[in-house]
Residue frames as a rotation matrix with the C-alpha (Angstrom) as fourth column:
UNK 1
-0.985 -0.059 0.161 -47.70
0.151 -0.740 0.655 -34.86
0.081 0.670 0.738 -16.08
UNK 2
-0.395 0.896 -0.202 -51.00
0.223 -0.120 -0.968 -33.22
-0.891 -0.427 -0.152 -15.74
UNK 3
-0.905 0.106 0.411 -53.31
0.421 0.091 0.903 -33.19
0.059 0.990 -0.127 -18.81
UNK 4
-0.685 0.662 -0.303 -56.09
-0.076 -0.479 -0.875 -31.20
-0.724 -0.576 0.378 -19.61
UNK 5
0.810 0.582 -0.072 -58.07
-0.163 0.106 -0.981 -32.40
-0.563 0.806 0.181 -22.54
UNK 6
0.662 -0.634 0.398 -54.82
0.649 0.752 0.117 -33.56
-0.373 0.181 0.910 -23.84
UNK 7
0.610 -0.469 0.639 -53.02
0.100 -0.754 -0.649 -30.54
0.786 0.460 -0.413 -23.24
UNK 8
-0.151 -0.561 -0.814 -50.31
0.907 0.249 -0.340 -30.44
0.393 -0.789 0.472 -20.66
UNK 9
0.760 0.625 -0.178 -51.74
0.605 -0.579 0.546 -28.09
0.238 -0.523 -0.819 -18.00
UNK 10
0.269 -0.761 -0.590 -48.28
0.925 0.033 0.378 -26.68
-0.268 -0.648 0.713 -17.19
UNK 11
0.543 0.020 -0.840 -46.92
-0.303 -0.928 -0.218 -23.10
-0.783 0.373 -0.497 -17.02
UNK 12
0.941 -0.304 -0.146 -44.94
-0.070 0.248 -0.966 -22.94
0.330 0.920 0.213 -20.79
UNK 13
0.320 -0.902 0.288 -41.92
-0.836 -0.412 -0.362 -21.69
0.446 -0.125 -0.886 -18.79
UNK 14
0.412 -0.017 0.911 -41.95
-0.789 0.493 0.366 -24.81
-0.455 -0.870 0.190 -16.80
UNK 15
0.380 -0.294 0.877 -42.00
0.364 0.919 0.150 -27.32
-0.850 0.263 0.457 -19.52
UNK 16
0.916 -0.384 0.118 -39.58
0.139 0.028 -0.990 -25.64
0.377 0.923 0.079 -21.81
UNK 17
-0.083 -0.917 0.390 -36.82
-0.829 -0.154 -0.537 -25.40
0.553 -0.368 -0.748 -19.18
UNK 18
-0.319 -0.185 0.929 -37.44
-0.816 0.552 -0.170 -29.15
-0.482 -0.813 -0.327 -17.11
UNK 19
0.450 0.532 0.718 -39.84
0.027 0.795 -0.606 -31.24
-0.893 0.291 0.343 -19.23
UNK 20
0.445 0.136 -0.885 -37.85
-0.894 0.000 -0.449 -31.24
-0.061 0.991 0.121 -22.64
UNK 21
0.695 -0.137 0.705 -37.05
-0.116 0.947 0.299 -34.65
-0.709 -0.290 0.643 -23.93
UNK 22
0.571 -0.350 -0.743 -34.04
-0.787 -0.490 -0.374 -34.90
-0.233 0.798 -0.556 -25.71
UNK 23
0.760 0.178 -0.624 -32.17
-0.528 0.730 -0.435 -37.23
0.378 0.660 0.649 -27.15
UNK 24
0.957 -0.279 0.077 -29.99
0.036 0.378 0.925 -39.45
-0.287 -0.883 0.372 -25.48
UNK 25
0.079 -0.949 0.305 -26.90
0.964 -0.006 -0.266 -38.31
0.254 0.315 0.914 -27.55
UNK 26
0.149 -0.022 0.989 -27.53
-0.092 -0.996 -0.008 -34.85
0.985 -0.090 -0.150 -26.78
UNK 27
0.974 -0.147 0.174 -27.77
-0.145 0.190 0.971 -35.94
-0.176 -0.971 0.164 -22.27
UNK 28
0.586 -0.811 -0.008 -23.92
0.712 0.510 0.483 -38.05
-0.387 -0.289 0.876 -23.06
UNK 29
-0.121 -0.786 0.606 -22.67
0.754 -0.469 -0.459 -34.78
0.645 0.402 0.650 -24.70
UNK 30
0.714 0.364 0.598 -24.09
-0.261 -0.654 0.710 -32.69
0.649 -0.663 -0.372 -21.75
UNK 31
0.932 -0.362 -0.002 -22.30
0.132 0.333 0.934 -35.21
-0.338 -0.870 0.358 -19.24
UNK 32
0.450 -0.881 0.148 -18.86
0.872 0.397 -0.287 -34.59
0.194 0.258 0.946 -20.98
UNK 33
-0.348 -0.444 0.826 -18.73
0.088 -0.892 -0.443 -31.25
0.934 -0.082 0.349 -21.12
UNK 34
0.709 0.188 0.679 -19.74
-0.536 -0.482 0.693 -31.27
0.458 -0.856 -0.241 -17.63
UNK 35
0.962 -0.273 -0.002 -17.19
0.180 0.631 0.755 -33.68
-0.205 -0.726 0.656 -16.70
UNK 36
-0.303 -0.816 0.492 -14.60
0.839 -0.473 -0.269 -31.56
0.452 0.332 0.828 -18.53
UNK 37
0.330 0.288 0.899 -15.66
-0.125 -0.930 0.345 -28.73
0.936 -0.226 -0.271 -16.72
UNK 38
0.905 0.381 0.187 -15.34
-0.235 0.083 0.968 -30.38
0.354 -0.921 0.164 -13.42
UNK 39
0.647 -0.701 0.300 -11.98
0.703 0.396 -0.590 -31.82
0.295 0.593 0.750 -14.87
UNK 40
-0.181 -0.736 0.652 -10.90
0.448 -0.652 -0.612 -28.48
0.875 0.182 0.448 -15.00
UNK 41
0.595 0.461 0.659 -12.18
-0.359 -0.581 0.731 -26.97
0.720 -0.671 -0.180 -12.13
UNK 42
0.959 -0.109 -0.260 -10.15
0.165 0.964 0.206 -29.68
0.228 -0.241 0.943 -10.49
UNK 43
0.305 -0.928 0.215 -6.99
0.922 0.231 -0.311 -29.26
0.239 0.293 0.926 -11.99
UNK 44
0.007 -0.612 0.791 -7.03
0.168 -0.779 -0.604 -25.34
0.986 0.137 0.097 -11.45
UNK 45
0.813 0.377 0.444 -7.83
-0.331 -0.328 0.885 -25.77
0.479 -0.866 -0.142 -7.68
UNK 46
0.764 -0.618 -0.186 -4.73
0.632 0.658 0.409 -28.49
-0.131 -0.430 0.893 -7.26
UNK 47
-0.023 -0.895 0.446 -2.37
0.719 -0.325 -0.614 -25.86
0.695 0.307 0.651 -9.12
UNK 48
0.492 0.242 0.836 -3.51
-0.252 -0.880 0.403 -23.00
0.833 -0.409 -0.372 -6.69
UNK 49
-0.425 -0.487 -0.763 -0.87
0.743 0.294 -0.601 -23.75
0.517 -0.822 0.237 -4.18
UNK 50
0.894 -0.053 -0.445 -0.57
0.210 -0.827 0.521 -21.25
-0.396 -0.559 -0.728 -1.03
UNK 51
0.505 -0.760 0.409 2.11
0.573 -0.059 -0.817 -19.11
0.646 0.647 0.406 -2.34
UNK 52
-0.746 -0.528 -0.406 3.07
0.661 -0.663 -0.352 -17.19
-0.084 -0.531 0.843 1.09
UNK 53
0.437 0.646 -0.626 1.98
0.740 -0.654 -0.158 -13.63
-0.511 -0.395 -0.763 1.71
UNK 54
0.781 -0.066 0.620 3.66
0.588 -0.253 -0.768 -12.56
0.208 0.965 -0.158 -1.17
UNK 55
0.760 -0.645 -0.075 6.70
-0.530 -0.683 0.503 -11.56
-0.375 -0.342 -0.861 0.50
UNK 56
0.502 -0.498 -0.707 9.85
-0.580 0.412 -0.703 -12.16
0.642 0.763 -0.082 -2.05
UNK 57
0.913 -0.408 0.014 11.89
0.365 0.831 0.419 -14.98
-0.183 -0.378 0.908 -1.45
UNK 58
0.629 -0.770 -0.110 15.24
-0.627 -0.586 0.513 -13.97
-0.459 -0.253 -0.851 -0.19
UNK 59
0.965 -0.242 -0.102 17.52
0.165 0.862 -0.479 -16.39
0.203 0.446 0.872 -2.35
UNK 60
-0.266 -0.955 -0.135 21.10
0.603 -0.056 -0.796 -15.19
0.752 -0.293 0.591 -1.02
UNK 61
0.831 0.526 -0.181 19.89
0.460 -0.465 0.757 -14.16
0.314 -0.712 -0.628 2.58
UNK 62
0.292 -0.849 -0.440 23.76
0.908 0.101 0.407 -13.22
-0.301 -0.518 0.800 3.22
UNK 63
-0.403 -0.597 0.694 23.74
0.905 -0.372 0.206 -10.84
0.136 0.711 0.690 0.87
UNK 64
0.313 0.131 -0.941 24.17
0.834 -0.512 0.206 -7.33
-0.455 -0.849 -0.270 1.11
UNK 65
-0.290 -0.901 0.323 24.76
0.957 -0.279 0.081 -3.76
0.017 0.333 0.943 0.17
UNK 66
0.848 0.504 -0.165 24.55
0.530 -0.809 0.252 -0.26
-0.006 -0.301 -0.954 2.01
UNK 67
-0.525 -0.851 -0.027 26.18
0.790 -0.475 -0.387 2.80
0.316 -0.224 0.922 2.67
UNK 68
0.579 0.638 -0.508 24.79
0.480 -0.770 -0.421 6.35
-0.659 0.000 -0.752 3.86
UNK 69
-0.270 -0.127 0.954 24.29
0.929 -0.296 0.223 9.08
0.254 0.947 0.198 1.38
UNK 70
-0.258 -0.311 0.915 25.36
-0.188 -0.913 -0.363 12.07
0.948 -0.265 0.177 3.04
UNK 71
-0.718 0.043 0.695 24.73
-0.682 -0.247 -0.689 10.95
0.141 -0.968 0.207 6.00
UNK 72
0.029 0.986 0.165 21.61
-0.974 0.065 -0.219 8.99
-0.227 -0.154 0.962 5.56
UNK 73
-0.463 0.013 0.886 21.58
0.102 0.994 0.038 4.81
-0.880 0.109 -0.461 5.71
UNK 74
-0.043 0.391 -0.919 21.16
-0.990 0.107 0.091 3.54
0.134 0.914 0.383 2.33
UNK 75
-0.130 -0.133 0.983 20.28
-0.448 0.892 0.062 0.17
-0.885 -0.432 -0.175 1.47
UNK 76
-0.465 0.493 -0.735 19.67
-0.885 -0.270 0.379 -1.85
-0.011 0.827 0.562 -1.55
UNK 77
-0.113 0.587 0.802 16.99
-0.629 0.583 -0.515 -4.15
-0.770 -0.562 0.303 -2.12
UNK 78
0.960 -0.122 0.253 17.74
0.258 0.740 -0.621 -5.56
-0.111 0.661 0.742 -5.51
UNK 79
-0.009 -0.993 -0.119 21.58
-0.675 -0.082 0.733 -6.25
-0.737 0.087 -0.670 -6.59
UNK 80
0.960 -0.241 0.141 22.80
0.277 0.758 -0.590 -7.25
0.035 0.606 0.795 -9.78
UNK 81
0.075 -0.932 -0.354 26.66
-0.672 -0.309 0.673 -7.91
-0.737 0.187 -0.649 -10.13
UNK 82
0.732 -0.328 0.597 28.55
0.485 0.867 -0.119 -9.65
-0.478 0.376 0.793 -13.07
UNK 83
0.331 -0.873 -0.358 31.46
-0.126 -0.417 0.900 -10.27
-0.935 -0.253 -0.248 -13.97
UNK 84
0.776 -0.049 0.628 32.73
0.603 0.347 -0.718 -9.89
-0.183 0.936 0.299 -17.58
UNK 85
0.526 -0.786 0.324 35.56
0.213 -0.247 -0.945 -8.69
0.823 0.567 0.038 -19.51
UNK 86
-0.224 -0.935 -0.275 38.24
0.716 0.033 -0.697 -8.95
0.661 -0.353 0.662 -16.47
UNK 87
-0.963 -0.262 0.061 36.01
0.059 -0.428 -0.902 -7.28
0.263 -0.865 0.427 -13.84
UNK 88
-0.374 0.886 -0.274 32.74
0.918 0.396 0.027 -6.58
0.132 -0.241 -0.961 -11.85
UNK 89
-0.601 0.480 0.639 30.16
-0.119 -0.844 0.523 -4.26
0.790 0.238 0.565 -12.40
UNK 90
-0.772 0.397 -0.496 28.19
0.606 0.229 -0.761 -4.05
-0.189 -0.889 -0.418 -8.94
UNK 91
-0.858 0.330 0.394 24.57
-0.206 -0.923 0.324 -2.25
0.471 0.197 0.860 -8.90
UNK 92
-0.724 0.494 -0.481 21.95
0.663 0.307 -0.683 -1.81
-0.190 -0.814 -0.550 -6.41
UNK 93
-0.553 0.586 0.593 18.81
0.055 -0.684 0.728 -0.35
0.832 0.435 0.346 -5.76
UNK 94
-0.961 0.257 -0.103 16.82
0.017 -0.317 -0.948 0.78
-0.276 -0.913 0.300 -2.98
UNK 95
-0.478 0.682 0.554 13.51
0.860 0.234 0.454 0.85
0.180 0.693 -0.698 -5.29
UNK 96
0.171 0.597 -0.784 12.71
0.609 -0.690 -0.392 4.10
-0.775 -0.410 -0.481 -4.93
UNK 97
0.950 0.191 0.247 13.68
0.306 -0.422 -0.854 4.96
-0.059 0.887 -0.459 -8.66
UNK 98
0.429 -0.904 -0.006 17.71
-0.844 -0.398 -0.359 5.24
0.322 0.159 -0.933 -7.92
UNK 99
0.784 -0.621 0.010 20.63
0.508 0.632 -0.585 3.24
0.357 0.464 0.811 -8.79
UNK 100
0.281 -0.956 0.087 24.26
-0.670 -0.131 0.731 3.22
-0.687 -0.264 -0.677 -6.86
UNK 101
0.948 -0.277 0.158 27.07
0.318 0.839 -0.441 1.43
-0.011 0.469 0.883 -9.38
UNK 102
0.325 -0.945 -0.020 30.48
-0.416 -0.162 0.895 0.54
-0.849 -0.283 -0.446 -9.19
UNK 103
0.928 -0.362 0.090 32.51
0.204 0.291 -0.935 -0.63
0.312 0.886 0.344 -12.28
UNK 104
0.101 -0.959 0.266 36.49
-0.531 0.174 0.829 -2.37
-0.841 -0.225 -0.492 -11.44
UNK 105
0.647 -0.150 -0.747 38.49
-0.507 0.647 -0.569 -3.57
0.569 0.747 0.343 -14.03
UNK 106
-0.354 -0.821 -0.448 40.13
-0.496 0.571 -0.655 -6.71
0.793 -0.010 -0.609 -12.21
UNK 107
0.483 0.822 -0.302 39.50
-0.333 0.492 0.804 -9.67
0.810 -0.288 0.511 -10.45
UNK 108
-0.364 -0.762 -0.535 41.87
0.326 0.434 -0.840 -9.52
0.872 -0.480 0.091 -7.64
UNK 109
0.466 0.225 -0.856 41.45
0.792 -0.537 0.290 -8.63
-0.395 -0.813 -0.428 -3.55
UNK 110
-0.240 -0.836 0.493 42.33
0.966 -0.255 0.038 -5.35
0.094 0.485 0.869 -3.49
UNK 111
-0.129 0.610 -0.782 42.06
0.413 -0.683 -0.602 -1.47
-0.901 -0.401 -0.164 -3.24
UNK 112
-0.479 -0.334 0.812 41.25
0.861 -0.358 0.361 0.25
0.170 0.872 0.459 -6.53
UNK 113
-0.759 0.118 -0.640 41.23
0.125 -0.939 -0.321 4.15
-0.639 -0.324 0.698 -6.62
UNK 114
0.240 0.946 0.219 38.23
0.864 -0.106 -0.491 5.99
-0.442 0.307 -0.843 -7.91
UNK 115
-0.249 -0.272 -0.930 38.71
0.226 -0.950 0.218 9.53
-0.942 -0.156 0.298 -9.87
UNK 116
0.495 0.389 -0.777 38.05
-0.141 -0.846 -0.513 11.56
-0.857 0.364 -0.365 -12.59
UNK 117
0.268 -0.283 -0.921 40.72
-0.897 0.276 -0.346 10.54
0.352 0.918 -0.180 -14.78
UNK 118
-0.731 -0.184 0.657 40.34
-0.369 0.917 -0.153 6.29
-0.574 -0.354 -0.738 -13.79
UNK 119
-0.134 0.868 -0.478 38.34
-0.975 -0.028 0.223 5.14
0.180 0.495 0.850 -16.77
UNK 120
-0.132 -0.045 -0.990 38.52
-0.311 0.950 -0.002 1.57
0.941 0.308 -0.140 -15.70
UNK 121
-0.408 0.473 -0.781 36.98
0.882 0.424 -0.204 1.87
0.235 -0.773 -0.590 -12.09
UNK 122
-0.613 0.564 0.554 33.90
-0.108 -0.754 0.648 4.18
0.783 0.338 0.523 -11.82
UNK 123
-0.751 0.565 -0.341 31.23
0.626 0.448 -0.638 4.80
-0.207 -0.693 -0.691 -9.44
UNK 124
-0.713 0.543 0.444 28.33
-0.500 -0.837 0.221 7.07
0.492 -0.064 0.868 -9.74
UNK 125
-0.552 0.776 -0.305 24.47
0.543 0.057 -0.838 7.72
-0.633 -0.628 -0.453 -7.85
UNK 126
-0.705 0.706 0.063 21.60
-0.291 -0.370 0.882 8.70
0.646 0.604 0.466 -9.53
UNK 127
-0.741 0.635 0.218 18.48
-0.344 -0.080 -0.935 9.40
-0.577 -0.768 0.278 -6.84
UNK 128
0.512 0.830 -0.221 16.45
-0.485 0.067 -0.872 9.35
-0.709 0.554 0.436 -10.27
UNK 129
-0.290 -0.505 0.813 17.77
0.393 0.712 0.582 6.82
-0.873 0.488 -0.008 -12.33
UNK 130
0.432 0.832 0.349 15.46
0.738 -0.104 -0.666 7.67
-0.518 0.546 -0.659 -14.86
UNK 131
0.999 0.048 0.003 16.63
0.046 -0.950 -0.309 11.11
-0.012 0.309 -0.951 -15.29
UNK 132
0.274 -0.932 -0.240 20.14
0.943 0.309 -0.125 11.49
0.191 -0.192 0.963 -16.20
UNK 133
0.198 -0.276 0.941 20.41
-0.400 -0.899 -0.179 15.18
0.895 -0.341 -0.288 -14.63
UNK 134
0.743 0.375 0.555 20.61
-0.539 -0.157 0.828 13.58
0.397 -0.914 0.085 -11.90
UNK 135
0.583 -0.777 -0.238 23.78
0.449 0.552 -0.702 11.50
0.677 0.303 0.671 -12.33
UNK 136
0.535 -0.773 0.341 26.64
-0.759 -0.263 0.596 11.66
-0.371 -0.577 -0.727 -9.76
UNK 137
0.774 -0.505 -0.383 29.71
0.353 0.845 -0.402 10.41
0.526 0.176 0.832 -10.49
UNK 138
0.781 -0.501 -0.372 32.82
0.566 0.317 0.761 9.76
-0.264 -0.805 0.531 -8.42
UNK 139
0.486 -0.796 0.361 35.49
-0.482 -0.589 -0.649 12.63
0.729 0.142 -0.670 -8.65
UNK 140
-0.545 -0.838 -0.028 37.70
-0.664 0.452 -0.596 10.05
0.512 -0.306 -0.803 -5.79
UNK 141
0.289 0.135 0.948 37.24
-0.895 0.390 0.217 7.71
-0.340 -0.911 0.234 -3.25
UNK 142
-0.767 -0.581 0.273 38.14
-0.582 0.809 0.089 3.72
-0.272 -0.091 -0.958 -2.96
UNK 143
0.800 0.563 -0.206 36.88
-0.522 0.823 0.223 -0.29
0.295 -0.071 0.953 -3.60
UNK 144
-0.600 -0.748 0.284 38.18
-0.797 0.529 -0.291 -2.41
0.067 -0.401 -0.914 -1.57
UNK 145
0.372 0.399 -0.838 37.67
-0.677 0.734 0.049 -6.05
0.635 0.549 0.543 -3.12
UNK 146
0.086 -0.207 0.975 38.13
-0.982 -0.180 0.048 -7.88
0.166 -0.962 -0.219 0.14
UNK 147
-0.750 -0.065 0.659 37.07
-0.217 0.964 -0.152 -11.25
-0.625 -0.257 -0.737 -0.66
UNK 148
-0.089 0.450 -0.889 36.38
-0.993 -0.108 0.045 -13.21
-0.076 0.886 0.457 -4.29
UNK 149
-0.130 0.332 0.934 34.70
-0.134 0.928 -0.349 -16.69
-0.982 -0.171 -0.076 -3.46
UNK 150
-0.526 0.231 -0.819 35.24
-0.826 0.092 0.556 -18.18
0.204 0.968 0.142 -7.12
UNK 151
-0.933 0.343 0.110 33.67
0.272 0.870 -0.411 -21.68
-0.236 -0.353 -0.905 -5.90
UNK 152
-0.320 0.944 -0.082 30.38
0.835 0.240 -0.495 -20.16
-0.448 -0.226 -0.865 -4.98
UNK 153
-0.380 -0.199 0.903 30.84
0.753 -0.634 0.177 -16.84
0.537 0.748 0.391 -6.91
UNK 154
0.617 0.467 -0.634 30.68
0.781 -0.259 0.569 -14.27
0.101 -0.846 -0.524 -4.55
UNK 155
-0.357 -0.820 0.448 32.32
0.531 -0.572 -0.625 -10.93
0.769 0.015 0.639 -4.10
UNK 156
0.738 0.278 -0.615 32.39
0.664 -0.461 0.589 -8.60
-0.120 -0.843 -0.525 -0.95
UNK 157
-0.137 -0.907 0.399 34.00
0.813 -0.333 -0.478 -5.56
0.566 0.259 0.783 -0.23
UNK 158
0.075 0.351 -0.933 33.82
0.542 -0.800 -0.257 -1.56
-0.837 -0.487 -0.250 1.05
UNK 159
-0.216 -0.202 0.955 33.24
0.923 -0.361 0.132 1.38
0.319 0.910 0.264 -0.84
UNK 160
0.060 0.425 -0.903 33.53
0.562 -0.762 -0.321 5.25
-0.825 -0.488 -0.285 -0.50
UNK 161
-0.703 -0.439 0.559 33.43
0.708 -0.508 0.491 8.27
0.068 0.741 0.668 -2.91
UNK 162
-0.363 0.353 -0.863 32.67
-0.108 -0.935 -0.337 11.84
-0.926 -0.030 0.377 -3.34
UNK 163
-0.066 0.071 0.995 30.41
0.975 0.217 0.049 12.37
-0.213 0.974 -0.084 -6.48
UNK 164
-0.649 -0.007 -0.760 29.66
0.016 -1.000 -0.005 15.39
-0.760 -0.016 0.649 -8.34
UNK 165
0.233 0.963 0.136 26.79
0.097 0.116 -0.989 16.28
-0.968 0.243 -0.066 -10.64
UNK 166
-0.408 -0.726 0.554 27.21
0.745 0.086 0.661 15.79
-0.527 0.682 0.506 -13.99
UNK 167
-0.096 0.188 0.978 25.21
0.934 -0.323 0.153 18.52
0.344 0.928 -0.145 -14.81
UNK 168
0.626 -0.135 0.768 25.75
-0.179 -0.984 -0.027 21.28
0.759 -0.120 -0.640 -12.73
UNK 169
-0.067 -0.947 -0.313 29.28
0.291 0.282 -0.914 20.51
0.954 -0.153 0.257 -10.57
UNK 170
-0.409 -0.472 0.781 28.24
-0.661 -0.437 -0.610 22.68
0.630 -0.765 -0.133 -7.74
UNK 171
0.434 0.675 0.596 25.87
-0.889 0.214 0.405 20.14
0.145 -0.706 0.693 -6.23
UNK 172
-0.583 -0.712 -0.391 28.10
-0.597 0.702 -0.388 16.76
0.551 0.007 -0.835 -4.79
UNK 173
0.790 0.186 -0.584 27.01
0.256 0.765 0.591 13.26
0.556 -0.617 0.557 -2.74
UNK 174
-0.598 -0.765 0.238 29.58
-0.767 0.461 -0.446 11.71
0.231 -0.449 -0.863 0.06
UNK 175
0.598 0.270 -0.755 28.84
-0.186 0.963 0.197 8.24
0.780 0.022 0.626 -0.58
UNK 176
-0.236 -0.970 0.067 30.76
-0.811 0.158 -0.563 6.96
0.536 -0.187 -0.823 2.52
UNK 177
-0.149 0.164 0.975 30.62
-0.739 0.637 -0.220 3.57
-0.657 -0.753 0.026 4.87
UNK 178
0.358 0.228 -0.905 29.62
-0.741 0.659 -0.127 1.10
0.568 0.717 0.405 1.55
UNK 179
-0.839 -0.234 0.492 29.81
-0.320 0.942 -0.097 -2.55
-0.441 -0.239 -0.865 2.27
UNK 180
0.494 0.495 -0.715 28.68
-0.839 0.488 -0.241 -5.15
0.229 0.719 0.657 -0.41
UNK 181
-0.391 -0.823 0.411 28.83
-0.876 0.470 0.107 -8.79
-0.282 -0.319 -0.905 0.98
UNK 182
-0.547 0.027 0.837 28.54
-0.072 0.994 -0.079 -11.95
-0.834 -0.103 -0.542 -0.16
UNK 183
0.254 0.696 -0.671 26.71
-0.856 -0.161 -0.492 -10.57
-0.450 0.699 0.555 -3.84
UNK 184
0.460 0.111 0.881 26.41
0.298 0.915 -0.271 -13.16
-0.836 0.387 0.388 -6.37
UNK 185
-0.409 -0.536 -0.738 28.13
-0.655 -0.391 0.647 -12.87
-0.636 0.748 -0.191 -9.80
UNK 186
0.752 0.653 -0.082 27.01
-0.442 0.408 -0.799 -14.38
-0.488 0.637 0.596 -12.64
């Protein structure tokens, strides 16, 4: 420490940020909260796995379920089925804001008919899910429940149908080629 007539010679800024003396309970609560800092610092670097490149994990890579729509390949990229009350309610999505579903009452192989007056096996398309002007529903076509894997819950099948808007009749889909395989069920 330099002294000048028994003044410490130093800039003020110097010896109020390096030279203070402080008590030696105040230094062992410094070192804690730094060693709880470091603690943590620690603990959130170990949790920071690599998580991938953030591409979703495929968890039923078997699974499946397109068809073209007029003409055009469809695909979906999320699928929920389940089964309740004595049948399966199938629905997909392409994520582009639209929703194909199918709705069978029964859990057998089989063909069940689609139509207008069939209130117990339904299909419809909606481009805009959102919007329910946009709604097609099936005036005919088929499901054909091909194979029900109760073990591993699983259902596959085909599917075609003509829809028609529900709000203005003249405008229609032709859902045709459908194939849903290996979906899960709940």
């Amino acid at each position: 420490m330099v002294k000048m007539d028994g003044v410490d010679a130093r800039p003020s800024f110097f010896r109020s940020a390096f030279c203070k003396k402080t008590p030696t309970f105040a230094k062992t609560n410094d070192m804690k909260k730094i060693y709880i800092l470091l603690a943590l610092i620690g603990l959130m670097a170990a949790s920071c796995a690599d998580d991938g490149d953030g591409t979703p994990t495929i968890i039923n890579p078997s699974a499946k379920m397109t068809c073209k729509i007029d003409g055009v390949q469809w695909t979906a990229l999320t699928r929920v089925t389940t089964n309740t009350a004595g049948g399966f309610s199938i629905n997909g999505s392409a994520l582009q804001s639209d929703a194909l579903d199918i709705t069978i009452v029964g859990e057998t192989t089989g063909t069940y008919t689609l139509g207008t007056m069939q209130f117990n096996f339904t299909a419809s398309y909606s481009p805009v899910a959102s919007n329910t002007d946009s709604l097609y529903t099936a005036i005919n076509g088929t499901v054909v429940l091909s194979e029900i894997d109760q073990t591993n819950r699983r259902v596959s099948g085909t599917f075609n149908f003509n829809a028609i808007n529900v709000k203005n009749n003249a405008l229609n889909k032709s859902i045709t080629d459908g194939v849903f395989t290996s979906l899960a069920y709940n």
